[in-house]
N, C-alpha and C positions, 0 to 999 in steps of 0.2 A: 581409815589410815591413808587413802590415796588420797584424800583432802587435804589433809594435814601434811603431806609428805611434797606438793607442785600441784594440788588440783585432781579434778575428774579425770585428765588428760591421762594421767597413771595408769586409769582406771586397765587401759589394754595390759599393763606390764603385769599387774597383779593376776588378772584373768588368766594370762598363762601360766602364771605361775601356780594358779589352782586347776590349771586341766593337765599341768604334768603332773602334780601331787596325784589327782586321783586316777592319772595313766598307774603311777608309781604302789597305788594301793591296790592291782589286779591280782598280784599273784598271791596278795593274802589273802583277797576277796573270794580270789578262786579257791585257795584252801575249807575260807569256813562255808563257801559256799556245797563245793561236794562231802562235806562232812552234813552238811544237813539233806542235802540229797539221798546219801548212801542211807540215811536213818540210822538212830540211834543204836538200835542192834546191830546192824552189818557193821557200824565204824565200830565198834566194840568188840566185835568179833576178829574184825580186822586188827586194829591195833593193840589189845590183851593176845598174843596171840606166841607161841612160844619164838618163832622166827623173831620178833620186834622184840623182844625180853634179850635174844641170844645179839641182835645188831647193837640194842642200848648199853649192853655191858662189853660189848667189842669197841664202841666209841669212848663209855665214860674210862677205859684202860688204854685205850689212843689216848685220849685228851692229858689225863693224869702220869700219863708216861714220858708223854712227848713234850710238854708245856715246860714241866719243870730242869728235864733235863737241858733244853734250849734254851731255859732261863739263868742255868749255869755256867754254861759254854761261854754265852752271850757276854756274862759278868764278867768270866774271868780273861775274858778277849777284851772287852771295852779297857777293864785295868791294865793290861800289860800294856796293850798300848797307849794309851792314854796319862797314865800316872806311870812309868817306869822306865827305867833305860834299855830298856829292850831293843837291841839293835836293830834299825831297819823299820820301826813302830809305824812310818806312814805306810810302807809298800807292805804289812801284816792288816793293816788298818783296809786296804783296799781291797785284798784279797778277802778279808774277810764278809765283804760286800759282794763280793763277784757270785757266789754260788745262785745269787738271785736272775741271773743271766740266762741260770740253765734252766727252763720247767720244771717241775717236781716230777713230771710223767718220764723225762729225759733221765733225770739222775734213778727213777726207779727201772727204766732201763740197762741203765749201765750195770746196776748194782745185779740184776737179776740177769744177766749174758755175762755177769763175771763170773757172780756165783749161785748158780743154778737153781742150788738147797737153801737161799735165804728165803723166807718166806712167815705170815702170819704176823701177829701180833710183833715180834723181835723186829722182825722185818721191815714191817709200815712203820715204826718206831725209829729206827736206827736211818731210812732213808729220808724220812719226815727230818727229821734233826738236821741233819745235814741239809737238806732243803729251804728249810724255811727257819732255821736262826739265826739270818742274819735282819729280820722283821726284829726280832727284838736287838742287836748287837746296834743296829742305825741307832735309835733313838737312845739306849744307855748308853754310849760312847759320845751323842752331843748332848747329854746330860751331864756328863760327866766332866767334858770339856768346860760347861759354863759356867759348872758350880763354882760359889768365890770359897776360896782355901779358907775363910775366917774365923769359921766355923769349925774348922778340922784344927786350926792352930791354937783356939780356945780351947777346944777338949785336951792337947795334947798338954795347957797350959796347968792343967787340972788336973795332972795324972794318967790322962788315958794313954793308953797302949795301941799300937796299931789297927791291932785286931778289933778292940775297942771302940776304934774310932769307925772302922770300915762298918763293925754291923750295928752299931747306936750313932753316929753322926751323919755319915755316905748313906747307906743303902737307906734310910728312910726319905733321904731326898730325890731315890731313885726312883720311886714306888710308881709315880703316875709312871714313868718310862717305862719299866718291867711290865705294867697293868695293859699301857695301849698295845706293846709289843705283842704278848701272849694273848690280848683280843685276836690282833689279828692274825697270829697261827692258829688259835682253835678254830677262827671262822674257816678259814683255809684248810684245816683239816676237816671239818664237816662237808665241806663242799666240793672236796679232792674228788678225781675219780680215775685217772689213769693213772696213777700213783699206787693205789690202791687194788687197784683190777690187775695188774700187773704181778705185784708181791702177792697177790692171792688173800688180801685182806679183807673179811666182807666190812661192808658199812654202810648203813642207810642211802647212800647216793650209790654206793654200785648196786644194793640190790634195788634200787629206784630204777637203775639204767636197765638192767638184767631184765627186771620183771616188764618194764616197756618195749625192749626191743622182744623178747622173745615170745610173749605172748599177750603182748598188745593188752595187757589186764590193766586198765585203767584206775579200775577202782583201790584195786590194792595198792597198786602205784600210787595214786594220791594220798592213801592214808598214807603211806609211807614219810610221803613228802609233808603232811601235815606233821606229823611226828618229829621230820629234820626242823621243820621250821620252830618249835616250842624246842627243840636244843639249841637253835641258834638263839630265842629269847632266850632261854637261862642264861649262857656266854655271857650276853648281854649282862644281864643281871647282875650274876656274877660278878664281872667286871668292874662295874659299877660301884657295887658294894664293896670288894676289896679295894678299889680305889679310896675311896673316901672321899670325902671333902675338903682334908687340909692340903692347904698349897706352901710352896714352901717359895722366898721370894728375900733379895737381898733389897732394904729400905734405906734411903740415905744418901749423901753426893759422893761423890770419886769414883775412880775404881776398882774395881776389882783384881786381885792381885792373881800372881802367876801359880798356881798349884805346886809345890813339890815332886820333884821325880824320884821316888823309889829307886833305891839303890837293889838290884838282884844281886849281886853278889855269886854268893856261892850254889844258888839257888836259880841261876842264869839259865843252864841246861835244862833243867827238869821245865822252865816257867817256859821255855824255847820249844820245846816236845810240842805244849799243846798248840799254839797255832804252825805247827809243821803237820801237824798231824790233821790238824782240823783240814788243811789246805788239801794234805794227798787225800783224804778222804774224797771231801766233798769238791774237789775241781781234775782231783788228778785221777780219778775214777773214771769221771766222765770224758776226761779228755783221753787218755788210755785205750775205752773202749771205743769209742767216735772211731779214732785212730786206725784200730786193730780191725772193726766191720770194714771202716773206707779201703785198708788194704788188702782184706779178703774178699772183699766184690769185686776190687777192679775197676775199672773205668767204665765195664759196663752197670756198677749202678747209679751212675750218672744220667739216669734219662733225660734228658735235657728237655725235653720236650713236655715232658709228663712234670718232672720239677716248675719250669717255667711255667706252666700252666696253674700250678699249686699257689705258685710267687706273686702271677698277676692275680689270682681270684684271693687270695692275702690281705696284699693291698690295695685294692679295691675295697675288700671289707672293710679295713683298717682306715682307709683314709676316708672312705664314708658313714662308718662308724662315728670316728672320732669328731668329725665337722657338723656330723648331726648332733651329738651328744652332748657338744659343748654350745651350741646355738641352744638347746631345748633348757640348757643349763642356765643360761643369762639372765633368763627375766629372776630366779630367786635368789642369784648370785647378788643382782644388785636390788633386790626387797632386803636379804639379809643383813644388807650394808647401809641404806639411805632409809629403810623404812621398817629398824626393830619393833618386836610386839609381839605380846602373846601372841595371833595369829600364825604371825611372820613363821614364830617359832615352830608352832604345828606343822604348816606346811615345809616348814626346812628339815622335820621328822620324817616325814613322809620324802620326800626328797633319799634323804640317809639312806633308811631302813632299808630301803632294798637292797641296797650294795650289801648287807650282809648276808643276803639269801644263796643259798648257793644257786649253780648253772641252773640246776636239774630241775628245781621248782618253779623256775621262770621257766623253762623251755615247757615243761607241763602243761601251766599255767595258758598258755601262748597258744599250743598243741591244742588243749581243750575245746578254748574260747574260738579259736578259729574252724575248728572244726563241727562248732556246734550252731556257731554264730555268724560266721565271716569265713564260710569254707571257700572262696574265691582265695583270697589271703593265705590259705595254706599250704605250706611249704615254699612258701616265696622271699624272696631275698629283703620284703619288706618288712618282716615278720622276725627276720634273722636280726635285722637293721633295731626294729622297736624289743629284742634281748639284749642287744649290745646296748643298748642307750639303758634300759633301767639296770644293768649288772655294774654299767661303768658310768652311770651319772653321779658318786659321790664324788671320782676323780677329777672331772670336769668342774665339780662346784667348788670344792678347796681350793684349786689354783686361782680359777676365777674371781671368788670372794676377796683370796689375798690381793689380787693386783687391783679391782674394786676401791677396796680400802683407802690404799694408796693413792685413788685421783683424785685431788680436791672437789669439793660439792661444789665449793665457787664458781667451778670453771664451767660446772652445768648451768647454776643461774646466770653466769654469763651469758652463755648463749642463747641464753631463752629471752634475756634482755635485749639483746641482738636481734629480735624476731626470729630467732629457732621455734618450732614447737619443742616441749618436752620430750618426746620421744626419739626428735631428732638430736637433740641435744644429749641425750644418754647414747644414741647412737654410735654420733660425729665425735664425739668429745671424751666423754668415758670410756667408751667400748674399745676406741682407737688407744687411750693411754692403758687398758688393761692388756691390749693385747701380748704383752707377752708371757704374761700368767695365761692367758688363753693357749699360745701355742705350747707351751709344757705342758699343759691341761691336756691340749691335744695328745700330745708325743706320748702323753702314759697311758691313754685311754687306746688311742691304736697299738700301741705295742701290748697293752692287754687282751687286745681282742686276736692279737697275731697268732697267743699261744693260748687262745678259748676253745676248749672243746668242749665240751659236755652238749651245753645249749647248741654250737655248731652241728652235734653230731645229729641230735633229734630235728633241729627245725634246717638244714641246710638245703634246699630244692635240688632235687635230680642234676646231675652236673657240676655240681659244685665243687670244687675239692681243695680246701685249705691243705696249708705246710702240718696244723696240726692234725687236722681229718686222715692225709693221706699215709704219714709217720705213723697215724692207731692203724689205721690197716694193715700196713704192710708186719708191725708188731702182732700183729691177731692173728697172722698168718704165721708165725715164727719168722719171716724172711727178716732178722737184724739186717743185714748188712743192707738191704734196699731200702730200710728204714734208713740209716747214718744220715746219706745226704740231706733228708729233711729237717734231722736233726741238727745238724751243720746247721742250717740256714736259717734255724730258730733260733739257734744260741748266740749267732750275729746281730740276726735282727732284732735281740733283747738284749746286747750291749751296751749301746745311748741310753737307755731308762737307766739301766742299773747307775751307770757314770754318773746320769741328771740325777739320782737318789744322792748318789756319794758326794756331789759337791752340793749338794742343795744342803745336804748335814752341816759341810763344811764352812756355807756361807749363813746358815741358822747358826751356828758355834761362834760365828764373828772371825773365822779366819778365812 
């Protein structure tokens, strides 16, 4: 492939590109590796076991509870604003993106110092929603936006009815949107854990966290964690399956006409309720409480000292997170763009896959291997660094691939005609015109790692203390109010993402 593609010269880019794939295959390696370790009896012991029965039916009623209901929320927000004259439809439209600003462990905060008795299955459900619906609300509202009316104006030419038209015309052309959406809250719900530790909901990652912190019982921990990861296949699976294979795609020249706005009518108020409502929920909870701790601590929960210190070891993590992750990202960003192929494709799996794993099986995974193999490496800021790069290297490779795309190949045979080498020419040339798919790439991958805990909390070396490390503690403590200001300063510094999601929709919709 690297012949065919400019020569041997390749030969380095590809090479990285297969020592990150099988960095990226440890934490499965490590799975099936202690499951043959533990032997067939103990891992069966371990995973038949009534605890794993009582967590898989506390998950598959998370998953089932919380999926569909954000999958309804999500529709009927995408439509009002997007098809109806719902006053106000852009500033409902951004709001409805905003809740992605706050953590999931933040809004399970607020929810649980409002009201004390939320708690369990209701509880993880009703914060979960609120949290993580606006994963599906993005992509069906620029689905929605793109679709051409010509379709909805044939059915109607034919007799259909509104209703008719919205659940036999619309929603079947929504389906990949709804599908990648709720992938990614199940994945998110599986791999939650202060969300969930909080509301008091058990679930394979808190008692992942539980069983490691408290008594260090590795083995059960890993079965555990073997068990999350074949949930996270199924998702997958799943997924997949309900997706399907048809695409649905408008054929032909001109374009595309303007959609009709739905008249509400009399129907104005009640269709108004639900994003007022969605809004106090999920922003006006959190902001309420923020509020209410900041004015009952006072100015002395402002440690200034002890925050600032949170903020620089943050961003440090974050901006060397992100600069590594996306350098380690390059070489199969530009394999999967100048040099497709079966191959190609394997190793761009392997690349993926692990963004779907939660924190907790990489930080395991990491925990183990260094400790059995590379104990110099443990608990060290390099070991934090190689969690951050395989939990956020699908981030780094999407943005990358797309600006990629975009640089002519000519301009790399140019420079090689030039007397460039090959690699200096993917360099000087490519790398320089992708770069601003790189720095977005960057900006989502650090601001992901701003509000990472899980894997932070297991592998962070003595001293360390992120905005999100410092907020679990002072919450583990009960102290709310010394928690606020962390909170404060997370939900800042995950405003830019959320904004770059919103018009990144806006500019994929062609407006």
């Amino acid at each position: 492939m690297a012949r065919r593609h400019g020569g041997p010269a390749y030969a380095p880019v590809f090479g990285a590109a297969v020592v990150v794939s099988l960095l990226a295959l440890l934490p499965l390696g490590f799975v099936v590796a202690m499951a043959l370790e533990t032997g067939w009896e103990t891992a069966m012991a371990l995973v038949f076991r009534p605890r794993v029965g009582e967590l898989l039916i506390n998950t598959v009623l998370l998953l089932g509870c919380t999926i569909p209901a954000a999958a309804i929320l999500a529709i009927a927000l995408a439509w009002l604003t997007e098809r109806t004259d719902l006053p106000g439809a852009r500033i409902w439209a951004w709001l409805a993106v905003a809740p992605l600003a706050v953590p999931a462990f933040i809004h399970s905060y607020a929810w649980v110092t409002m009201a004390p008795g939320l708690h369990g299955l209701a509880g993880g459900v009703l914060v979960s929603l609120l949290a993580y619906f606006p994963f599906l609300y993005l992509p069906v509202a620029s689905q929605l936006r793109r679709l051409d009316p010509a379709l909805e104006n044939a059915a109607a030419s034919l007799g259909y009815g509104p209703w008719r038209i919205a659940t036999r015309v619309v929603l079947p052309q929504l389906r990949i949107a709804i599908c990648g959406g709720s992938l990614l809250i199940g994945l998110h719900l599986l791999a939650e854990y202060g969300l969930f530790a909080m509301i008091r909901f058990d679930t394979f990652t808190t008692a992942i966290v539980d069983q490691f912190q408290s008594t260090y019982n590795g083995t059960a921990a890993n079965m555990l964690g073997g068990v999350l990861v074949v949930c996270c296949f199924v998702v997958l699976g799943l997924e997949a399956a309900i997706r399907g294979s048809e695409r649905y795609a408008r054929v032909g020249s001109g374009a595309a006409g303007l959609p009709k706005k739905f008249r509400l009518q009399r129907s104005l108020l009640p269709c108004l309720l639900i994003p007022v409502l969605t809004v106090v929920l999920a922003l006006g909870v959190p902001f309420v409480t923020l509020v209410r701790w900041l004015v009952a601590g006072g100015a002395d929960v402002w440690r200034v000292a002890a925050i600032g210190t949170a903020f620089g070891h943050t961003l440090a993590l974050a901006l060397a997170g992100a600069l590594l992750t996306t350098l380690v990202a390059m070489p199969m960003a530009w394999l999967s763009v100048r040099a497709p192929g079966r191959l190609q494709r394997a190793l761009e799996v392997c690349h993926y896959y692990v963004g779907s794993l939660p924190g907790v099986v990489v930080a395991l995974a990491l925990v183990t291997i260094t400790v059995t193999v590379a104990r110099p490496l443990y608990q060290t800021v390099a070991t934090v660094l190689l969690a951050y790069v395989l939990l956020f290297l699908p981030r780094a490779l999407v943005g990358l691939r797309a600006s990629i795309a975009q640089a002519p190949v000519e301009l790399e045979r140019a420079a090689m005609a030039l007397g460039r080498s090959p690699l200096q020419a993917v360099w000087q040339i490519t790398m320089r015109l992708a770069a601003p798919g790189a720095a977005a790439g960057m900006a989502l991958v650090g601001l992901g790692i701003t509000t990472e805990l899980t894997a932070t909390l297991l592998l962070a070396p003595n001293g360390t203390h992120t905005l999100a490390t410092e907020f679990w503690s002072f919450t583990s403590e009960i102290d709310y109010a010394a928690a606020a200001p962390y909170a404060v300063t997370m939900v800042l510094l995950s405003l830019p993402m959320t904004l770059l999601l919103y018009l990144h929709s806006q500019r994929m919709a062609g407006r």
